[in-house]
Every structure is written in structure tokens, then in C-alpha cells.
Short mmCIF file of the C-alpha atoms (twelve columns), coordinates in Angstrom:
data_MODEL
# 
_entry.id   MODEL 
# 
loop_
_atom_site.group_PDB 
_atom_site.id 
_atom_site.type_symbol 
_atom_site.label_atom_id 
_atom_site.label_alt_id 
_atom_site.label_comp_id 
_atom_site.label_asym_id 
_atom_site.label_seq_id 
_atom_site.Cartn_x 
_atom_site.Cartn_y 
_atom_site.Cartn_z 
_atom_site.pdbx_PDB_model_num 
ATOM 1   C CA . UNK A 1   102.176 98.540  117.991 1 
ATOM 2   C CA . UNK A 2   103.640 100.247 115.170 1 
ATOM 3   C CA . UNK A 3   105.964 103.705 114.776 1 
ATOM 4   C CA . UNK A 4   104.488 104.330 110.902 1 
ATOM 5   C CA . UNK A 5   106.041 106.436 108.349 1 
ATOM 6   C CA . UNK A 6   103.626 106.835 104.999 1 
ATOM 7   C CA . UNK A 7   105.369 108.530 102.233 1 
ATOM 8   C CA . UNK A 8   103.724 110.050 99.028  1 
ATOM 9   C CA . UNK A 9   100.043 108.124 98.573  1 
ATOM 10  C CA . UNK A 10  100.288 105.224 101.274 1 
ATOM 11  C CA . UNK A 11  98.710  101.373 100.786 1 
ATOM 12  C CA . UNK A 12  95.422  101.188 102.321 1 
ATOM 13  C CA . UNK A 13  92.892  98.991  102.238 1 
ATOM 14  C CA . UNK A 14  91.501  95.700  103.596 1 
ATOM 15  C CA . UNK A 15  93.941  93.615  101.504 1 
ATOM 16  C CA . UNK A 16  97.960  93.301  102.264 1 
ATOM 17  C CA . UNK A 17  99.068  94.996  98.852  1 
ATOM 18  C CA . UNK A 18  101.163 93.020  96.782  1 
ATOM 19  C CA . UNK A 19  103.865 95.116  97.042  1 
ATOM 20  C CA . UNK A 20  104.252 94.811  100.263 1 
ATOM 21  C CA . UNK A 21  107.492 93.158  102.284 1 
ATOM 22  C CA . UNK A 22  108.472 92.006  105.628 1 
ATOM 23  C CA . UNK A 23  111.822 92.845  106.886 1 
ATOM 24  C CA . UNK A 24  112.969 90.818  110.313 1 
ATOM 25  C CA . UNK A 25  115.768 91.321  112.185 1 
ATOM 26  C CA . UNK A 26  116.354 94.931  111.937 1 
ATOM 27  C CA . UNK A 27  118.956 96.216  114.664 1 
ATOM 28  C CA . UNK A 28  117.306 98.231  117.250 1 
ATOM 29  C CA . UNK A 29  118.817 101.319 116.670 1 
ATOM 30  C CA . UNK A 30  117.754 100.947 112.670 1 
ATOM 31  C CA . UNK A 31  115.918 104.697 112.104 1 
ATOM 32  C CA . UNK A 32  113.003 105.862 109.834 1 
ATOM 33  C CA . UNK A 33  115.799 107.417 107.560 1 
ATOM 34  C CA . UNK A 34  118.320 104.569 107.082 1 
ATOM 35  C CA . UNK A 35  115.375 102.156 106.755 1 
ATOM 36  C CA . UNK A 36  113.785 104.324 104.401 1 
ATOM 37  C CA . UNK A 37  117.280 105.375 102.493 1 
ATOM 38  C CA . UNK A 38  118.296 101.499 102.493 1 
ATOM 39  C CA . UNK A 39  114.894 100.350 100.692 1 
ATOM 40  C CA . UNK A 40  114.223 103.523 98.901  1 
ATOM 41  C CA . UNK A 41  116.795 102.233 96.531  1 
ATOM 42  C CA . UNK A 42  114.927 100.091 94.407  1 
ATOM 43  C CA . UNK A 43  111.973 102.098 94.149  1 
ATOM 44  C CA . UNK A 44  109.192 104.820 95.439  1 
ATOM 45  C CA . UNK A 45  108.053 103.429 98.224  1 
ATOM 46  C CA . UNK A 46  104.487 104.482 99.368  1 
ATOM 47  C CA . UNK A 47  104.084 103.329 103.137 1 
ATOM 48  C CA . UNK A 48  106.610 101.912 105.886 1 
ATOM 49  C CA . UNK A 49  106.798 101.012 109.741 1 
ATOM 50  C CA . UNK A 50  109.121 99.510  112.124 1 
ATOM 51  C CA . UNK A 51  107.292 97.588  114.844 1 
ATOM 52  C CA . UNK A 52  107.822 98.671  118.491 1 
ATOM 53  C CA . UNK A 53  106.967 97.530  121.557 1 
ATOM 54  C CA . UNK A 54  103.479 98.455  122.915 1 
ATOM 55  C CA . UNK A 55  104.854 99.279  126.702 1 
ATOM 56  C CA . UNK A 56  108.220 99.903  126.501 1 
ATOM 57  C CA . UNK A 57  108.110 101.604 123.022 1 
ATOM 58  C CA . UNK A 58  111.916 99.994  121.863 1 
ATOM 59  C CA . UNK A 59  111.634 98.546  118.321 1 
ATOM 60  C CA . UNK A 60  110.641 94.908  118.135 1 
ATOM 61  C CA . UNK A 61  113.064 93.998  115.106 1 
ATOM 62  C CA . UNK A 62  110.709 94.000  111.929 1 
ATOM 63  C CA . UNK A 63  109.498 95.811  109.881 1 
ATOM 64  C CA . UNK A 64  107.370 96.237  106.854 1 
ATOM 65  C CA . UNK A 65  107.822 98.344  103.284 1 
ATOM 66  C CA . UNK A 66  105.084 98.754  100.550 1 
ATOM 67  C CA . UNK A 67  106.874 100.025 97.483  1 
ATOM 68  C CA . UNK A 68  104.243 101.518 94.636  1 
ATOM 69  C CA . UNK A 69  105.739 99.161  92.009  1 
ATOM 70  C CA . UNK A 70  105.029 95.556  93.094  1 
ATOM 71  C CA . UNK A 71  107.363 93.980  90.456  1 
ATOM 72  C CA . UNK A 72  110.351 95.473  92.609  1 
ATOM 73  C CA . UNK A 73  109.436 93.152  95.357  1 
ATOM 74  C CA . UNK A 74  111.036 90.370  93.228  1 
ATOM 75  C CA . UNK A 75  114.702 92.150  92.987  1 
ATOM 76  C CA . UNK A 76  114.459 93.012  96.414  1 
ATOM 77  C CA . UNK A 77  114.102 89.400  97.871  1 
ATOM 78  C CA . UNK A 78  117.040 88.560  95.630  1 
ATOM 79  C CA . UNK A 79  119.296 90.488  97.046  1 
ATOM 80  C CA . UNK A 80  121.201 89.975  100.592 1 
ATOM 81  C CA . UNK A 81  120.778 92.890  102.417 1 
ATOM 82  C CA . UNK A 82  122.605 94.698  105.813 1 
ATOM 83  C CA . UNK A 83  121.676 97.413  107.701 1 
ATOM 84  C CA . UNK A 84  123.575 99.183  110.128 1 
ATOM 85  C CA . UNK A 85  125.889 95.764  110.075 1 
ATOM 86  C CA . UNK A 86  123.088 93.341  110.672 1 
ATOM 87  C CA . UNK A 87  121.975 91.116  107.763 1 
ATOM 88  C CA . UNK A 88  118.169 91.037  107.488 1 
ATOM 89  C CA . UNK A 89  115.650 88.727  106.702 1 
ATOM 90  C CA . UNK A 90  112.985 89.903  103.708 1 
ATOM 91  C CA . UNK A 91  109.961 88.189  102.885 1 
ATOM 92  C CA . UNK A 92  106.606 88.340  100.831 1 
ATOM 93  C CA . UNK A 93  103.891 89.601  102.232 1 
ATOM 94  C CA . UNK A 94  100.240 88.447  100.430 1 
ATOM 95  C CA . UNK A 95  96.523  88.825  101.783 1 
ATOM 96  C CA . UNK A 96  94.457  87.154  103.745 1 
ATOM 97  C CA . UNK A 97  92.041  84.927  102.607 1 
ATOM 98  C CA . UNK A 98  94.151  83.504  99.768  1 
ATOM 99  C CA . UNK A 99  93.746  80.204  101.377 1 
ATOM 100 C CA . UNK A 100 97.726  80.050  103.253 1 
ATOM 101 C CA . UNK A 101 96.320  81.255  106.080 1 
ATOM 102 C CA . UNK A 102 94.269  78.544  107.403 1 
ATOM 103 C CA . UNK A 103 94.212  77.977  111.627 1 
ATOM 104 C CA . UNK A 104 96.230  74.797  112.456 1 
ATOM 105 C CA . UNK A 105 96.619  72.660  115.670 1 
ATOM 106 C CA . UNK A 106 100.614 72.901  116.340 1 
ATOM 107 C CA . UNK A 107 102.489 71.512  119.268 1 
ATOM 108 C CA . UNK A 108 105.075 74.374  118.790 1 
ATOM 109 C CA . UNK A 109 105.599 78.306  118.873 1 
ATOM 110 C CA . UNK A 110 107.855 80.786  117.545 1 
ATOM 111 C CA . UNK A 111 109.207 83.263  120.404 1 
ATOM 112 C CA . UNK A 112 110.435 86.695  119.403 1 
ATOM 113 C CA . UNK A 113 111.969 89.426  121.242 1 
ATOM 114 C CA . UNK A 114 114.098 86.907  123.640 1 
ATOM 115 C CA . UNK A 115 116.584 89.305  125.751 1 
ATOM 116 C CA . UNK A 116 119.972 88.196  125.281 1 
ATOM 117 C CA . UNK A 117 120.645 86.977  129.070 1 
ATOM 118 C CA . UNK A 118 118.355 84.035  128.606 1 
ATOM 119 C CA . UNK A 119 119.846 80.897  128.509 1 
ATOM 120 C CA . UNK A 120 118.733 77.408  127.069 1 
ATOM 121 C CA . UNK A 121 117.561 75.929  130.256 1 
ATOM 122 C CA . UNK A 122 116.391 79.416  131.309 1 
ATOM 123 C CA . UNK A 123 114.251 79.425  128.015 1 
ATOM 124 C CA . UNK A 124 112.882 76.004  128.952 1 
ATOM 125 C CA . UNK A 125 112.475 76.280  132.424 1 
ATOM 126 C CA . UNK A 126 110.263 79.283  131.965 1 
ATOM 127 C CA . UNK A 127 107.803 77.450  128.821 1 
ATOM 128 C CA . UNK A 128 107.872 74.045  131.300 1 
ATOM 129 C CA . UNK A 129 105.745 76.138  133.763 1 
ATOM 130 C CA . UNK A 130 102.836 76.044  131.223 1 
ATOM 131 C CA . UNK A 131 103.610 72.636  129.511 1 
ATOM 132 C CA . UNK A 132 105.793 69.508  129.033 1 
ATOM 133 C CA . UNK A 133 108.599 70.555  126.471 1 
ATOM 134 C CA . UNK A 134 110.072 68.095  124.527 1 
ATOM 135 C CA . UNK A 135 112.224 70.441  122.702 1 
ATOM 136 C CA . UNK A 136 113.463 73.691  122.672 1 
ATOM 137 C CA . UNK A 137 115.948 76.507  120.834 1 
ATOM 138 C CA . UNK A 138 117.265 79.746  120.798 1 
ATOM 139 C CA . UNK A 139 118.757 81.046  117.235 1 
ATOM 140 C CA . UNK A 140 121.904 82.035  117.468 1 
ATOM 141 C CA . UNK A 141 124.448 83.509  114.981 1 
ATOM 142 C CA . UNK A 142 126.319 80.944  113.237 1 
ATOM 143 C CA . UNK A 143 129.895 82.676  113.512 1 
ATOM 144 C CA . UNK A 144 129.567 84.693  117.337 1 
ATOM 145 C CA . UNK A 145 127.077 82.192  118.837 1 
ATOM 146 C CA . UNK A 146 125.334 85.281  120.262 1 
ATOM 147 C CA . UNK A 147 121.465 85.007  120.642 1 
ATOM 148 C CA . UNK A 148 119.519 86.515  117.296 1 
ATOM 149 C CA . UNK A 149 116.499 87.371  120.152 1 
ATOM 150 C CA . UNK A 150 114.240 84.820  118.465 1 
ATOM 151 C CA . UNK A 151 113.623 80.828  118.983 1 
ATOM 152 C CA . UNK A 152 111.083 77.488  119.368 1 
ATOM 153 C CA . UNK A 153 109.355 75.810  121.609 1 
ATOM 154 C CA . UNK A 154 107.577 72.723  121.126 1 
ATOM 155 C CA . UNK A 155 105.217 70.861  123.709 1 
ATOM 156 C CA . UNK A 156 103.837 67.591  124.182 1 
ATOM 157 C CA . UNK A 157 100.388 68.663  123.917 1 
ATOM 158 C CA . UNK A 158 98.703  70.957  121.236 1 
ATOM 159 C CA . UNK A 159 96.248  72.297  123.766 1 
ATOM 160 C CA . UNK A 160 99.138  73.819  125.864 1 
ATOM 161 C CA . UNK A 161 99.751  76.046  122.861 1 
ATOM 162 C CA . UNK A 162 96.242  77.092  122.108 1 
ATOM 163 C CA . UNK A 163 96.015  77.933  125.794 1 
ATOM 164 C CA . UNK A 164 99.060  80.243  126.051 1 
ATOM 165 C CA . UNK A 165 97.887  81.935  122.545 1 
ATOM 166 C CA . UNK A 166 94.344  82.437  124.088 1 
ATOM 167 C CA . UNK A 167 95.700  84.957  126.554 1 
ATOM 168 C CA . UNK A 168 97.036  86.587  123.914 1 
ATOM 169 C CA . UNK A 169 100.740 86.580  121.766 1 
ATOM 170 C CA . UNK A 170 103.107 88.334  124.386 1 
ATOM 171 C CA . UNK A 171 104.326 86.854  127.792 1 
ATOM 172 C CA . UNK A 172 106.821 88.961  130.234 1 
ATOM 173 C CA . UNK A 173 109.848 86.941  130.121 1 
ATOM 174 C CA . UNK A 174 112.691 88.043  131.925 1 
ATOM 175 C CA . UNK A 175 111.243 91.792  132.491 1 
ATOM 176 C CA . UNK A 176 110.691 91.774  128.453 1 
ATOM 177 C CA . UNK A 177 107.628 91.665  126.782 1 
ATOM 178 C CA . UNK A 178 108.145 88.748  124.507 1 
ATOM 179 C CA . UNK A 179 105.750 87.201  121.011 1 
ATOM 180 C CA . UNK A 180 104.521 84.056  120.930 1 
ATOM 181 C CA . UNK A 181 103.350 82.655  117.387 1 
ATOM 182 C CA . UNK A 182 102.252 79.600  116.396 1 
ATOM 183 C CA . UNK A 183 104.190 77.439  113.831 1 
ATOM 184 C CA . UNK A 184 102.757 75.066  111.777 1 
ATOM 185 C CA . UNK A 185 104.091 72.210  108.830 1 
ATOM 186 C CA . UNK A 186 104.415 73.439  105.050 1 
ATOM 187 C CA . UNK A 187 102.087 72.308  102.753 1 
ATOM 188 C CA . UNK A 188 103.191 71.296  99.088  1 
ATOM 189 C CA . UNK A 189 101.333 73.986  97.831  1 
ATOM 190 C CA . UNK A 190 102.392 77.127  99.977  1 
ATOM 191 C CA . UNK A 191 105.438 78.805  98.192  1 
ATOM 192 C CA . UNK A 192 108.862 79.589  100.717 1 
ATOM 193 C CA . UNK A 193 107.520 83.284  101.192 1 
ATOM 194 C CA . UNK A 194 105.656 85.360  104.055 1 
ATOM 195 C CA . UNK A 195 102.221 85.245  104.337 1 
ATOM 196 C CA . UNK A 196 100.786 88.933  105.508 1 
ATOM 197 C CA . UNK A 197 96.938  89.313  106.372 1 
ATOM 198 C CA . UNK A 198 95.916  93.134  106.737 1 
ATOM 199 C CA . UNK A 199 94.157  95.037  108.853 1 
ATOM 200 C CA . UNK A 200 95.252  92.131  111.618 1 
ATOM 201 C CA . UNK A 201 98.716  90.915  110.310 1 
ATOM 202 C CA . UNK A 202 98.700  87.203  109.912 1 
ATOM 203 C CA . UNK A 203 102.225 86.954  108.787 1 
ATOM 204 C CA . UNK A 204 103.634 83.206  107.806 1 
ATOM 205 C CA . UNK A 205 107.419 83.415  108.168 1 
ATOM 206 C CA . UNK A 206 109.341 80.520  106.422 1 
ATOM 207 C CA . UNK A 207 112.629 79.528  108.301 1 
ATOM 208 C CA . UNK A 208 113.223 76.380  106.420 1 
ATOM 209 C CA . UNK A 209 111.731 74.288  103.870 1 
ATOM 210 C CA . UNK A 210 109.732 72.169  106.219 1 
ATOM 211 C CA . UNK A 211 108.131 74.724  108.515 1 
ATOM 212 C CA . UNK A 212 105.824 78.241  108.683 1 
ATOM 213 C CA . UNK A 213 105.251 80.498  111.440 1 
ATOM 214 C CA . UNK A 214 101.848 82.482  112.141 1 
ATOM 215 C CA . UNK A 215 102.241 85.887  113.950 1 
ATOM 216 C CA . UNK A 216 98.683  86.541  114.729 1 
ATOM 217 C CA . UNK A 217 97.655  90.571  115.464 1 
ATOM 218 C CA . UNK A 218 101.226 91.728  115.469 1 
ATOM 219 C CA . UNK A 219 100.515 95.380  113.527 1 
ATOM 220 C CA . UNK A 220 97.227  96.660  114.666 1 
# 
């Protein structure tokens, strides 16, 4: 579920256009016009949202821009960028069926939306009801060692994850209505970027070198 702002002639399509970008860890009290303002910057921008929560209607922490001019995606990327005092994550968004978007069997899964309160062992105690964990971590920021809201599981078993994700990608954890996406191994030739598959958004975040995350049917 998505709050959506489309400004001048909006993206649409079946495609992700290629001047679309995914922003991630937006602070939750980021609005239309300082998201807008911020990103606005470097050129017209044609559609934007910032995800929300489809029963409690808070924002989820990403977001997405399409800017008219794809080329400005580039400078964009380049740049470090804060909002509202949190640094933010920005990524390339490209379609689906480019052939990065594959299904893979994975023994582990991103979790977004973690509230703050949960702890390690609380994090794996709750993901042990449904599987063995053999390892497990929340994100946390380097200099207050407060939770970033986002973290990994991985299980024993690959089934365990295809039976969680079968139910669907949110859990209630701790009251909160939580994402679960799959993660799976970078191949040599997927590029360090964001994969983005529109109308269903198939998004492939990179956190490191070595690794890719799936959200599957995030922005309906």
C-alpha cells in the first residue's frame, strides 16, 4: 500500500521506467513536500510515493521517484543524501523480465519494518517458531547502535522460507505488521543496483557485494 503523489504527466505502463529510483530508509515523519522538494532538485520529476502500511497507514520507510529525464538517475545515486537528518539509501530501479529477476531457493529473508523494542534473541525467538535459525541480525547504526528497523534471518532449511513467503510477505511481530523478502546470492552478471518489476514491484536491494534481496508485491 502506497500514499501516491503524480506530478505533471506520471510513468505508467507495464514496465518500471528507467527513470525510476528507490529510496529506503526514509524517516517516518518524511512528507510529500520535503520528499518531493529534496528530489525535485535534480530534475522534473513525473510520479512519486512513499509506501505505508496497509492497516495501520504509518509510512513503511521507502519510497520511490520517477524523474522525466532518466540520465538524472545517474547524479542522483552519486550523491549521499539526508532527509530530515536521516541518511537514505537510493537505488536503481529496472523492469521485470530483464532476466535479474529470476525465483531462487534461499535459506534466508530480509525483514523490514522491525519496531525498535525487539531485541536479538527476541528477533530469533520469534523466526525459531517457524524454523531452525542458524543465524540472525538486526541492522543497527554504526555510531548510536540504535535499530535501523530492518534485518536477516537465515534457516536451516529452504522450504521453511518458501513456506512463510506462501502466506504472504508480512507477519505481526510485536503488534507491527512486519515484510518478509527473500534474499538470494549475486550473480557475476547482475550490476550492485535495485531491481524494480512494475505493476507487482519485484525490487532487488543490494546491501553488499555478495548478496540481493527480493521484495515481492510490495507497491500494488
Amino acid at each position: 500500500m502506497g500514499s501516491r503523489s503524480k506530478i505533471d504527466n506520471p510513468h505508467t505502463g507495464d514496465g518500471a521506467s528507467p527513470g525510476k529510483i528507490f529510496i529506503g530508509g526514509l524517516a517516518k515523519d518524511t512528507t510529500y513536500a520535503t520528499f518531493n522538494k529534496h528530489f525535485g532538485k535534480y530534475g522534473e520529476i513525473t510520479d512519486s510515493v512513499i509506501m505505508k502500511d496497509r492497516y495501520t497507514g504509518q509510512p513503511r520507510g521507502f519510497g520511490f521517484i520517477t524523474y522525466a529525464d532518466p540520465s538524472v538517475v545517474d547524479k542522483v545515486i552519486e550523491d549521499t543524501h539526508v532527509i530530515n537528518g536521516k541518511q537514505v539509501e537510493i537505488k536503481r530501479t529496472i523492469p521485470k523480465g530483464s532476466g535479474q529477476s529470476k525465483d531462487f531457493k534461499t535459506k534466508k529473508i530480509f525483514v523490514g519494518g522491525i519496531p525498535s523494542s525487539v531485541t536479538e534473541d527476541e528477533f530469533q525467538n520469534f523466526f525459531s517458531k517457524h524454523g531452525k535459525v542458524v543465524e540472525h541480525q538486526i541492522i543497527r547504526d554504526h555510531e548510536t547502535n540504535r535499530s535501523r528497523g530492518f534485518g536477516f534471518i537465515i534457516f536451516d532449511s529452504e522450504e521453511v522460507v518458501d513456506e512463510m513467503l506462501s502466506n504472504g510477505n508480512m507477519i505481526d511481530m510485536a503488534g507491527t505488521q512486519v515484510s518478509l523478502f527473500i534474499v538470494f546470492p549475486r550473480k557475476k552478471n547482475v550490476k550492485r543496483s535495485l531491481l524494480c518489476c512494475n505493476m507487482h514491484y519485484c525490487i532487488c536491494f543490494i546491501f553488499s557485494c555478495h548478496t540481493m534481496v527480493i521484495f515481492p508485491h510490495v507497491c500494488s
